[in-house]
N, C-alpha and C positions, 0 to 999 in steps of 0.2 A: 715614529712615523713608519718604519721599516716593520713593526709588528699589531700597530694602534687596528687595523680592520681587521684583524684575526685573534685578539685577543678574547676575547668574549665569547666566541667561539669554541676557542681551547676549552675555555673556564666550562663550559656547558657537557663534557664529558665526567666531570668528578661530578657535577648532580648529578648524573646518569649512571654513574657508579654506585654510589650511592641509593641511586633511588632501588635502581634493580638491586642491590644486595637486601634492602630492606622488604623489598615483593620476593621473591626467592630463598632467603636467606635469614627471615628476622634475627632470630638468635645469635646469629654472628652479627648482626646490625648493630643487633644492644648490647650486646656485652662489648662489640670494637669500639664503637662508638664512646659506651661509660667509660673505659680503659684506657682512652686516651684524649679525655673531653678536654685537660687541661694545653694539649698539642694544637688539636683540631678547632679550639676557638683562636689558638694565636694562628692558624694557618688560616680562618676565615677573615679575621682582622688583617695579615698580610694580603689577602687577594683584594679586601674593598681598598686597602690605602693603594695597592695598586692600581685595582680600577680607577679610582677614582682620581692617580695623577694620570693617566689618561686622560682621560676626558674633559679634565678643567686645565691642563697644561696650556692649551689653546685661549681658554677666556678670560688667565691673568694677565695682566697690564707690565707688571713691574716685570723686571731679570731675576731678582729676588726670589719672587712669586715662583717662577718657573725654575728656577734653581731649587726650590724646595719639591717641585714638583718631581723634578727628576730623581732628588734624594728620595721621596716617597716611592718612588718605583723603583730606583736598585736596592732599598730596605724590603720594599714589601716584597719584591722578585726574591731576594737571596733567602729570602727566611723562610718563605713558600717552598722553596726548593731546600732547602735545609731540613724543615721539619717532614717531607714524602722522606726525605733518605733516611731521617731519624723513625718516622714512622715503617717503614716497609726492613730496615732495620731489626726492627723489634718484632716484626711476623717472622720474619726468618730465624730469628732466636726462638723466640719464648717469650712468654709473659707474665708474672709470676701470677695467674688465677688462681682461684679457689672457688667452688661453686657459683662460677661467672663472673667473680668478684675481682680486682686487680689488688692487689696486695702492695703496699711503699705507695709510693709517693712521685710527685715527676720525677723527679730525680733517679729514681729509679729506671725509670726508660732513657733516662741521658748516662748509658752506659757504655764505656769503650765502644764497644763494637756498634754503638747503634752511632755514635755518633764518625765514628768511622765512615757507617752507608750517607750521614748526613754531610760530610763533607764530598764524598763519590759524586753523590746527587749532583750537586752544587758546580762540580768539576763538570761534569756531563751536559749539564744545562748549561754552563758558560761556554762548555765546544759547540754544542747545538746554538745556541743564538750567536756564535761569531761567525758558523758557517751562514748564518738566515741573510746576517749581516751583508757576507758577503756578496751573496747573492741579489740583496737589493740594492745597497750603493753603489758608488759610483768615487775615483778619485782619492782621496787622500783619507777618507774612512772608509773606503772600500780595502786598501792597502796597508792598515791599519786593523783589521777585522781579519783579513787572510794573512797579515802576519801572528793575530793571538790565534788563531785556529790551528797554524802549523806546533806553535807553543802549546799548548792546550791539551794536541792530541797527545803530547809526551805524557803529560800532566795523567790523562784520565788513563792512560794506558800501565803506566808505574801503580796510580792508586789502583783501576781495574785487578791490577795482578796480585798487589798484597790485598785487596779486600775479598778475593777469592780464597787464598789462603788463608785469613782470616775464620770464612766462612766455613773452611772445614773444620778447622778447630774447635771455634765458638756455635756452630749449629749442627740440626742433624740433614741439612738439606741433601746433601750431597748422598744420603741412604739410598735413594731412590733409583738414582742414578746408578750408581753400584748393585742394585739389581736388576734393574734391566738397564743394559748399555744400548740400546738403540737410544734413549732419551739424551744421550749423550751430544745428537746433533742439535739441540735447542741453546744449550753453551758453545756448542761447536760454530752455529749462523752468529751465535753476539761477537764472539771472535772473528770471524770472516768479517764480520761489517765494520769490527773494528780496524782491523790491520786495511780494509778497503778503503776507509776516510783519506789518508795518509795518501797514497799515489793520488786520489783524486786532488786533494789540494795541489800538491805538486803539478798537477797539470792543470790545475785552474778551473776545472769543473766540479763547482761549489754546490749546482746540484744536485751532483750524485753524491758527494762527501756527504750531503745534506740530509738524500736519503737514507743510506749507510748509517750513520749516524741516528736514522729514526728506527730503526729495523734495529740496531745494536739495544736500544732502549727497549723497547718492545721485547727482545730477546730475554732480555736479562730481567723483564719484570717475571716471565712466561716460568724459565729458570728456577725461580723462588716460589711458586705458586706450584710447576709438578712436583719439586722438592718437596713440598709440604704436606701433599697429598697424601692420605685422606683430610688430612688435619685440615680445620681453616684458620683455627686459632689455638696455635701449640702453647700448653703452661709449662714454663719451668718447676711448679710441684705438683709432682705426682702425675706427670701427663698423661699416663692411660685413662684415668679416674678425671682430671679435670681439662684436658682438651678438650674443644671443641668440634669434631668432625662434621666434614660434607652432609652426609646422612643425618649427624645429629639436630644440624643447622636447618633442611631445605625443607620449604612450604610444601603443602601437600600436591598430592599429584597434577591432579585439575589446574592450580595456579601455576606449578609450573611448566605445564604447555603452554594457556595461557602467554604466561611470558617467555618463552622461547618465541612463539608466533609473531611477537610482539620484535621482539629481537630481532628473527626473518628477513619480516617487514621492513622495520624503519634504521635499523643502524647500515644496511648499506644504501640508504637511500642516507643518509646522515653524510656517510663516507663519502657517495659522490656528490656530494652540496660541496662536503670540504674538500675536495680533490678539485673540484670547479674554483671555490674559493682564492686556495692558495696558487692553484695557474692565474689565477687575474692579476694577482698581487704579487707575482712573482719575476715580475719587470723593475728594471731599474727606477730608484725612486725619481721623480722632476719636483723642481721648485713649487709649481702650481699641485702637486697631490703635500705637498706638507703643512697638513690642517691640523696637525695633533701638537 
């Protein structure tokens, strides 16, 4: 009930990601897309079982019924969020291509370090929805919700700093950075928002922990993406010859104004629908809003 009016919502950025990678971007479309079909269908199966105890949670009859609904939602949540860390993981490493081609097997992307970002993930997304929490209950799940938050930020804070270390080791992300050190502030705001959550729970303003907390994600996708630059899809053989590059990747000129235009236009008009959104939904829940 704390997240059932804005869930569908969220979900409607990853088609959007998608879709623009696909008009902008074909070639990294299809080759990211082939490369990790066996991920991306279990991440599509975890968002419908998701969805879908949403939505019927409400018109089972039994305890039962709604007991499985809710297991269907922290299954389909955790695995959702599992498999982004396992996947954005693996952009940050490498991926073993060959003329667009992925090389092994799944198992091959369920490698140390990817599944490292898949537990980070998981950690981050449990701080973020116990802060959401907090901010819409009331009472003894409210108090409950601000105490995993305070637990939590330890949590993602220990794994944030070995999966940074991590990341120097097992990627070349951090190249980037080392030559030009201005870029250095985009790690530097995921830090600040992180060490920011912490005071805010301590004094009880769950929204700004809350914000913090979004701005820290944001940050640290941003982080991985200049890291990788020019590249969009780094191979571990032979990466000069079988990377994927910006340039190599983008539609022609014409389609990409097109969609910039397009972009202009409608994602901050997107942005203030869900900034409107989540202030509606951002009051304490009552007995009479719990339909889900």
């Amino acid at each position: 009930n704390a997240t059932g009016p804005l869930w569908d919502g969220n979900e409607v950025w990853l088609l959007t990601a998608g879709g623009v990678t696909f008009a902008a971007f074909p070639k990294t479309y299809a080759v990211m897309f082939s490369a990790f079909h066996e991920a991306l269908t279990l991440l599509v199966l975890a968002l419908i079982v998701r969805g879908v105890s949403f939505e019927f949670r409400n018109k089972v009859a039994t305890s039962a019924g709604r007991k499985l609904c809710d297991l269907c939602q922290f299954v389909g949540s955790a695995l959702a969020a599992i498999l982004l860390g396992v996947a954005f993981a693996n952009l940050f490493r490498g991926i073993p291509l060959v003329d667009g081609v992925r090389q092994g097997t799944l198992l091959t992307l369920l490698n140390p370090y990817a599944l490292a970002g898949g537990v980070l993930f998981l950690a981050v997304f449990l701080l973020h929805g116990a802060l959401w929490l907090a901010i819409r209950t009331k009472d003894r799940m409210h108090e409950k919700a601000a105490r995993a938050a305070g637990v939590l930020w330890y949590v993602v804070t220990i794994l944030a700093v070995a999966f940074l270390a991590y990341t120097a080791i097992e990627t070349p992300v951090w190249s980037n950075y080392l030559k030009t050190p201005a870029l250095f502030v985009v790690p530097a705001l995921a830090v600040a928002a992180l060490v920011a959550v912490k005071p805010a729970i301590a004094k009880k303003r769950f929204g700004l922990a809350w914000i913090a907390s979004a701005v820290m994600i944001v940050s640290v996708t941003f982080f991985g993406v200049i890291g990788l630059y020019p590249n969009m899809l780094l191979s571990t053989i032979e990466p000069a010859t079988n990377s994927i590059t910006l340039f190599d990747a983008a539609s022609g000129a014409l389609t990409l104004k097109v969609m910039l235009g397009v972009v202009l236009f409608f994602v901050p008009l997107v942005l203030i629908y869900q900034a409107w959104a989540y202030r509606l939904f951002s009051g304490k829940l009552e007995v009479s809003e719990l339909i889900y």
